[in-house]
C-alpha positions as CSV (number, residue, x, y, z in Angstrom):
1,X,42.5,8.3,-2.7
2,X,41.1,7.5,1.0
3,X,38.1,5.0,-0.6
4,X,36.9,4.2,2.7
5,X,36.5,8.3,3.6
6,X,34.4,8.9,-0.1
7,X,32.2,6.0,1.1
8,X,31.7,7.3,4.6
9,X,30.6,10.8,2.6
10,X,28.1,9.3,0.4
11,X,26.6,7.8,3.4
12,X,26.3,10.8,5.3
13,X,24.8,12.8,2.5
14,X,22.0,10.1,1.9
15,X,21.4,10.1,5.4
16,X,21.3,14.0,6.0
17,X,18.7,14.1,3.0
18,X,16.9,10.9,4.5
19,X,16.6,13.3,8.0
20,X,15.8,16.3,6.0
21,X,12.6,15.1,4.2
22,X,9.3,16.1,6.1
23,X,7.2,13.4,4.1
24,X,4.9,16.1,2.4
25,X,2.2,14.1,1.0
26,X,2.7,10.6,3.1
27,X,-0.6,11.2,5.2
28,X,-2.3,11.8,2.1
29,X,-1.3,8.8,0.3
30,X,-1.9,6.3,2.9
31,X,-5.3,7.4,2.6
32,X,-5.9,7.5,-0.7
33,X,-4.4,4.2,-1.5
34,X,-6.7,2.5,2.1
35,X,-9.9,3.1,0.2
36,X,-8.4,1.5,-3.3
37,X,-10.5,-1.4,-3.7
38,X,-8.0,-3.1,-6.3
39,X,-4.5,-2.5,-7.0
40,X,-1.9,-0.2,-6.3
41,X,-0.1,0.0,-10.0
42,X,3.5,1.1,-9.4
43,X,5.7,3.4,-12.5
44,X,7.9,4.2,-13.3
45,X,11.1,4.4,-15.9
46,X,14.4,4.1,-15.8
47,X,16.0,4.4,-12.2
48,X,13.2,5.3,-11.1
49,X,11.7,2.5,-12.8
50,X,13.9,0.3,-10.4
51,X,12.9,1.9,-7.2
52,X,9.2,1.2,-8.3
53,X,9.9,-2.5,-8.8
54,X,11.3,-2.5,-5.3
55,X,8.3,-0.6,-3.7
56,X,5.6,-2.7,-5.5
57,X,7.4,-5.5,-4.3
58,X,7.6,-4.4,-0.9
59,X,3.7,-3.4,-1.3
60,X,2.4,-6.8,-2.3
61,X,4.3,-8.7,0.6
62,X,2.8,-6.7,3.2
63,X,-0.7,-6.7,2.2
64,X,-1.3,-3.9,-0.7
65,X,-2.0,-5.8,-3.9
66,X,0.4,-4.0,-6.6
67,X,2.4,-4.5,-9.2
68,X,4.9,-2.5,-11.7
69,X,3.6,-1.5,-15.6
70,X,6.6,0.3,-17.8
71,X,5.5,3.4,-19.6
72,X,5.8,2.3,-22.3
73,X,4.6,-1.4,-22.1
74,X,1.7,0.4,-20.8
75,X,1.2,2.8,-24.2
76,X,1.8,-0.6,-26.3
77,X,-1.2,-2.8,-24.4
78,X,-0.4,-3.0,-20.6
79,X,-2.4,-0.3,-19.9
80,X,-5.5,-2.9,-20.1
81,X,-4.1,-4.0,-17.1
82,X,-5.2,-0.9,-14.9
83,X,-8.8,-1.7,-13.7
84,X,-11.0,1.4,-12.8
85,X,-11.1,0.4,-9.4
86,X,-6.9,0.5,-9.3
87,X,-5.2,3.3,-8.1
88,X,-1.1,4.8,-9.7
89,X,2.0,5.2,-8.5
90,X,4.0,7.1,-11.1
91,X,7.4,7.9,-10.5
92,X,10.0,10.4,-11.8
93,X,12.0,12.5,-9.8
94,X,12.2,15.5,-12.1
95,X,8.6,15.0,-13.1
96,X,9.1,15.0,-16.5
97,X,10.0,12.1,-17.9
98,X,8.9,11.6,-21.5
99,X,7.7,8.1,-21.1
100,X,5.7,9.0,-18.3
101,X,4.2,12.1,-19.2
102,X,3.0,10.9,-22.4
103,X,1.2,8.1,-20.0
104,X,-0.5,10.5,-17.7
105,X,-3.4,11.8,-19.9
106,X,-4.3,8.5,-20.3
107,X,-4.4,7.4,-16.9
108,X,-6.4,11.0,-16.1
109,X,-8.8,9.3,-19.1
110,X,-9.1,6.0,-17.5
111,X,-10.4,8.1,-13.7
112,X,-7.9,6.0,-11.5
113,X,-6.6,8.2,-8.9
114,X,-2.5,9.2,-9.2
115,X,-0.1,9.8,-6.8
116,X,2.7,11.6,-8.1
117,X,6.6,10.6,-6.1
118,X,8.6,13.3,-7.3
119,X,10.4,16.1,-6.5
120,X,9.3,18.8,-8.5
121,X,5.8,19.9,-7.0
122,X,5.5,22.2,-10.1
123,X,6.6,19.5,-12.7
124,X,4.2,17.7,-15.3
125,X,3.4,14.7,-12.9
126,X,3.2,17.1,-9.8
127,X,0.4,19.2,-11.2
128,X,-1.9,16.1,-12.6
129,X,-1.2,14.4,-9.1
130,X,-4.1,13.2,-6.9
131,X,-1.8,13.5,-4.2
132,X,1.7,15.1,-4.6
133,X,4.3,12.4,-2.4
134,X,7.2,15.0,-2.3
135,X,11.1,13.3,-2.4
136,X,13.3,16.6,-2.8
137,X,16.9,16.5,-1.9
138,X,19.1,19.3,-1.8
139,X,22.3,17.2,-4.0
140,X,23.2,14.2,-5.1
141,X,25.5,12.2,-3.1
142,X,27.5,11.6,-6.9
143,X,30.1,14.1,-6.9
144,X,28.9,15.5,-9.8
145,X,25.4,16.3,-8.3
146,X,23.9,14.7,-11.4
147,X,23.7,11.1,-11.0
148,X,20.6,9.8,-8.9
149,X,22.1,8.8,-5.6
150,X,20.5,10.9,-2.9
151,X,17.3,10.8,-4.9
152,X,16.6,7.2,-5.1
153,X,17.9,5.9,-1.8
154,X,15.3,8.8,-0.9
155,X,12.2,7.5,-2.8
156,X,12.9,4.1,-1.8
157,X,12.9,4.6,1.8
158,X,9.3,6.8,1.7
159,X,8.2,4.1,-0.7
160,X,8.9,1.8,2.8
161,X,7.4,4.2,4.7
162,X,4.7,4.4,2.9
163,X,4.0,0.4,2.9
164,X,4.8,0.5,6.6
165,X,2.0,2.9,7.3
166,X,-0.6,0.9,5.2
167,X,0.3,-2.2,7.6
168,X,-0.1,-0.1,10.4
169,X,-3.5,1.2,8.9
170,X,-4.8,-2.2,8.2
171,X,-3.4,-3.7,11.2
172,X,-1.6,-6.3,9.0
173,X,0.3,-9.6,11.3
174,X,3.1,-11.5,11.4
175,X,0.3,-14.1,10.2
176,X,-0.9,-12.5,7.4
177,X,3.0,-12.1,6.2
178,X,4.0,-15.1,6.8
179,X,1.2,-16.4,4.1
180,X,2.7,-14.1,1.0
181,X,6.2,-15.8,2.5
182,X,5.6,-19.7,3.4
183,X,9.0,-20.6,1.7
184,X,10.5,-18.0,4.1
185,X,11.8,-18.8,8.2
186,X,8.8,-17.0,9.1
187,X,6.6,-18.8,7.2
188,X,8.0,-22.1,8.7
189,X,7.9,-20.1,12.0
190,X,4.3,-19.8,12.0
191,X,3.2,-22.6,9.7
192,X,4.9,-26.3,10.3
193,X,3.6,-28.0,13.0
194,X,4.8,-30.6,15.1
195,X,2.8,-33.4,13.7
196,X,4.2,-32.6,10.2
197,X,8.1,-33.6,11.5
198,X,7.9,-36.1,14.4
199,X,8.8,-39.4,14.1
200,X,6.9,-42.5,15.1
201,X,8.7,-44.9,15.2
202,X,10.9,-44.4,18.2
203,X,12.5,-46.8,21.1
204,X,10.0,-47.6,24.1
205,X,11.0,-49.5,27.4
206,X,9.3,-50.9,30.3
207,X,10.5,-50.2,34.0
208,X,12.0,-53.3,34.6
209,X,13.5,-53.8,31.9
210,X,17.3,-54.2,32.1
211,X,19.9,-51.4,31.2
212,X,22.1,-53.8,28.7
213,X,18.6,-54.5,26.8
214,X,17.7,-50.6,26.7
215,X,20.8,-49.8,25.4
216,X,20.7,-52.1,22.5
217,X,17.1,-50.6,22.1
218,X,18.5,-46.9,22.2
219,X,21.1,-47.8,19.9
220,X,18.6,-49.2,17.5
221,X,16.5,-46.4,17.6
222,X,19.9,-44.2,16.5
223,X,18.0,-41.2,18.2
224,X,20.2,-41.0,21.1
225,X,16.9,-41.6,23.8
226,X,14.7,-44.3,25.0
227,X,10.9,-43.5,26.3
228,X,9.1,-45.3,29.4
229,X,6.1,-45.4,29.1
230,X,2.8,-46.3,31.1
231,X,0.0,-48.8,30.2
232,X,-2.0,-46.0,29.1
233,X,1.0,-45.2,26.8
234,X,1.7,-42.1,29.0
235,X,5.8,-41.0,29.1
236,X,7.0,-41.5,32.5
237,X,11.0,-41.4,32.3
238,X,13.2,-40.3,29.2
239,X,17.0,-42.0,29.0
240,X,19.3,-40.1,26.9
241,X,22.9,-41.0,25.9
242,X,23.9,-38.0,28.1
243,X,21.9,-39.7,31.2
244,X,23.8,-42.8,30.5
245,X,26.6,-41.4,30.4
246,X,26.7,-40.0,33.7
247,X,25.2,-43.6,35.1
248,X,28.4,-45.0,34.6
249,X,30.6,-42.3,36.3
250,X,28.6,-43.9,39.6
251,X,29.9,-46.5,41.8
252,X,26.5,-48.3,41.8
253,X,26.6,-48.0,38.0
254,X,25.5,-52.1,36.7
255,X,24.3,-53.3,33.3
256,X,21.7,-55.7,34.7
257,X,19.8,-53.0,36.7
258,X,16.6,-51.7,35.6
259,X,17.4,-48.7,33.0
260,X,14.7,-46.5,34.6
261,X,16.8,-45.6,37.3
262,X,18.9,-43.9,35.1
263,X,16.4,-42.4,33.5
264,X,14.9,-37.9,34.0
265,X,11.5,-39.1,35.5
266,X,8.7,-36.7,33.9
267,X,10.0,-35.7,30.7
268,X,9.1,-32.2,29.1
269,X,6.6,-33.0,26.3
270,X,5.2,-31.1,23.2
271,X,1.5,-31.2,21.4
272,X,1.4,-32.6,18.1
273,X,-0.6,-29.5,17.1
274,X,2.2,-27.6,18.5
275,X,4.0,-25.2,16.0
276,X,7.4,-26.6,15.3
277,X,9.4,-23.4,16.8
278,X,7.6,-23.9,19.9
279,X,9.1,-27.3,20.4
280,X,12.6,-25.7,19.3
281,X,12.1,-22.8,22.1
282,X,11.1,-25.4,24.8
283,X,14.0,-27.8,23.9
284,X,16.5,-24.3,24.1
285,X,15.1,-23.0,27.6
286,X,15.3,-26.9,29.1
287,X,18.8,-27.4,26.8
288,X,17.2,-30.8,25.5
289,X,17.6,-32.7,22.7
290,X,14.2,-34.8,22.1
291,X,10.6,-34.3,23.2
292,X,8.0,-36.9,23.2
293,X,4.8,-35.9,21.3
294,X,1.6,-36.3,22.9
295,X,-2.3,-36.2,21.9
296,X,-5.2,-34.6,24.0
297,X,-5.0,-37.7,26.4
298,X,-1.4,-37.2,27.1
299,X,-0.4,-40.4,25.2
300,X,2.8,-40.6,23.0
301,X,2.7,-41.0,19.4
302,X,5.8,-40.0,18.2
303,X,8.8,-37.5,19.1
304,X,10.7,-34.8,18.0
305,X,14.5,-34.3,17.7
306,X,16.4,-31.4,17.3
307,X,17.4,-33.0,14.3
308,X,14.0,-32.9,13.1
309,X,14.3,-28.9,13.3
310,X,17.3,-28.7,12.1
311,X,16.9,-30.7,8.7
312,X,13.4,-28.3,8.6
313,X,15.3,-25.2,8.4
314,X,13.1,-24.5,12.1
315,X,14.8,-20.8,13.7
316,X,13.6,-19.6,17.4
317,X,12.6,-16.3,17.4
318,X,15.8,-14.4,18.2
319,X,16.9,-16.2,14.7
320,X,19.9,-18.7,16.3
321,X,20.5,-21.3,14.1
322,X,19.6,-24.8,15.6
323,X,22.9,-25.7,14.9
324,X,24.1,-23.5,18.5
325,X,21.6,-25.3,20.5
326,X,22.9,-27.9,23.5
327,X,25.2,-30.5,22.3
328,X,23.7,-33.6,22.3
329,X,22.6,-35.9,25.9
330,X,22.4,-33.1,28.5
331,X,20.4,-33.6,31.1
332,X,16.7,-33.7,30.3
C-alpha cells in the first residue's frame, strides 16, 4: 500500500469540502454572539464534543468569554452554570445526538439564545436553532464514509472562522491577546520591559584611562564591554571584546594608551521603559551585542546584553531565535 498516496487523499478530500462550504449561517452568528453580554457556552458530545473544547478554547483567547458544558454534566447540575445573559453553542453533526437533544428543551426553558453547528438543517438541533451554522460535507474522508473526518476538520475550521470574525468585529489587538497569553513569546513580546532585565552593575571607564587597566575592568565585568562615560554619567564610547580585538591587529596598537581610542564613540542606546524586543530588534539591525540603558536625562543606569534576551526567552518579530543573532564583539 502507497501510505503516503492515502494520506495525500485524505488531505485533498478535507480540503475540497473545506472549499465547498459557503458558511450558511456565519454572518448570523457573529451577530448574535456580539450582543451576548456573558458567555458563549460551547457543546457538545463525543467528537464533536472534542471540536467544541477546541473552539471554546480558541474563543476565550481571543476575546469571547466561553467555555465547554457536557450534555450530560449539564442534565446532572452544570446546567446552573448557563446564566440568562449567556448564549449556546451546541454541536452535533447529524443533529441528533441523544445527549444533546434531551438538553435542548431545557436550554429553550432557560431563554438563552442557540446556535445550532450541524449539518442537518432539518435535524432536532437545526429546527430549535436561533441561528442554523451549517457544516455539510458531501463524504467522509474515512474510506468507509462513516467515520467523522471531513466533518470535524470542517467544524473546527468554521468554529476558527467564526472566532476570527468576532476579533475582527470587536476590533480585538495583539495587546489584548497577549494578556490571555503572558506566559506566551507574545506576551513577553509586548509585556517585559527593559528595566525588568538590565543589569546594573556593569564596567565604567574614564578617557584617560589606560587600555591594560580597562581590560582588567572588562574582564571583570565578564560582559564582554566597557562603557565611558561623561560627568553627567552620559555614554560617550562603548569598547567591546570585538573592538579590542581589532586594536591589536594595528601597528600603533599599545597597552599603555588611553582605551577610548579603541573604543565606537556614541554608542546606540535603549530606554529603560523600552519593551525588551525593541532592544533585541535594535541590537539585530546594528548586529550588536550590548546596549547601555538610559533614563529621560540620557544618563546610564544599567545595560542590556543579548544574553539578557536570550535567558528571557525575548523573540524579534519575524520569530528568529536570539541564539542566530551576531556572534559576539562586532563592531558597535
Amino acid at each position: 500500500m502507497d501510505f503516503k498516496e492515502i494520506g495525500k487523499r485524505v488531505l485533498m478530500i478535507e480540503a475540497q469540502e473545506l472549499l465547498n462550504c459557503q458558511l450558511e449561517g456565519l454572518v448570523e452568528a457573529v451577530e448574535l454572539v456580539s450582543q451576548i453580554k456573558g458567555k458563549l457556552i460551547v457543546i457538545g458530545v463525543g467528537k464533536s464534543g472534542l471540536i467544541g473544547k477546541k473552539i471554546s478554547a480558541t474563543l476565550a483567547s481571543t476575546g469571547t468569554p466561553s467555555f465547554f458544558i457536557h450534555p450530560t454534566e449539564a442534565l446532572h447540575g452544570d446546567l446552573g452554570m448557563i446564566g440568562k445573559e449567556d448564549g449556546v453553542l451546541a454541536i452535533s453533526y447529524s443533529g441528533e445526538s441523544e445527549e444533546l437533544v434531551k438538553i435542548i428543551p431545557h436550554l429553550k426553558r432557560l431563554g438563552v439564545p442557540l446556535i445550532a453547528m450541524t449539518g442537518n438543517k432539518n435535524s432536532t438541533l437545526g429546527r430549535y436553532g436561533d441561528v442554523v451554522l451549517a457544516v455539510p460535507v458531501s463524504r467522509e474522508a474515512c474510506p468507509l464514509n462513516i467515520a467523522p473526518t471531513s466533518s470535524t476538520t470542517l467544524t473546527l475550521a468554521v468554529g476558527d472562522a467564526l472566532a476570527v470574525c468576532l476579533m475582527e468585529k470587536r476590533g480585538f489587538t495583539k495587546e489584548q491577546f497577549a494578556q490571555f497569553h503572558p506566559g506566551g513569546s507574545l506576551g513577553k513580546r509586548l509585556f517585559v520591559k527593559v528595566k525588568d532585565l538590565m543589569e546594573t552593575n556593569f564596567p565604567v571607564s574614564g578617557e584617560e584611562e589606560p587600555l591594560k587597566e580597562a581590560i582588567l575592568k572588562m574582564t571583570r565585568g565578564r560582559l564582554g564591554h566597557l562603557l565611558f562615560l561623561d560627568r553627567e554619567g552620559r555614554p560617550v564610547g562603548i569598547l567591546s571584546d570585538g573592538d579590542l580585538r581589532r586594536a591589536m591587529m594595528g601597528e600603533s596598537f599599545n597597552l599603555n594608551n588611553p582605551a577610548f581610542r579603541y573604543a565606537t564613540p556614541n554608542p546606540k542606546t535603549i530606554s529603560q521603559g523600552s519593551l525588551a524586543v525593541d532592544a533585541l530588534e535594535k541590537m539585530e539591525k546594528f548586529k550588536i551585542q550590548l546596549l547601555p540603558v538610559v533614563d529621560q536625562n540620557g544618563k546610564v543606569v544599567g545595560v542590556i546584553h543579548l544574553h539578557h534576551l536570550l535567558s528571557a526567552g525575548i523573540k524579534s518579530e519575524k520569530g528568529k531565535d536570539l541564539e542566530k543573532s551576531e556572534k559576539d564583539g562586532e563592531k558597535e
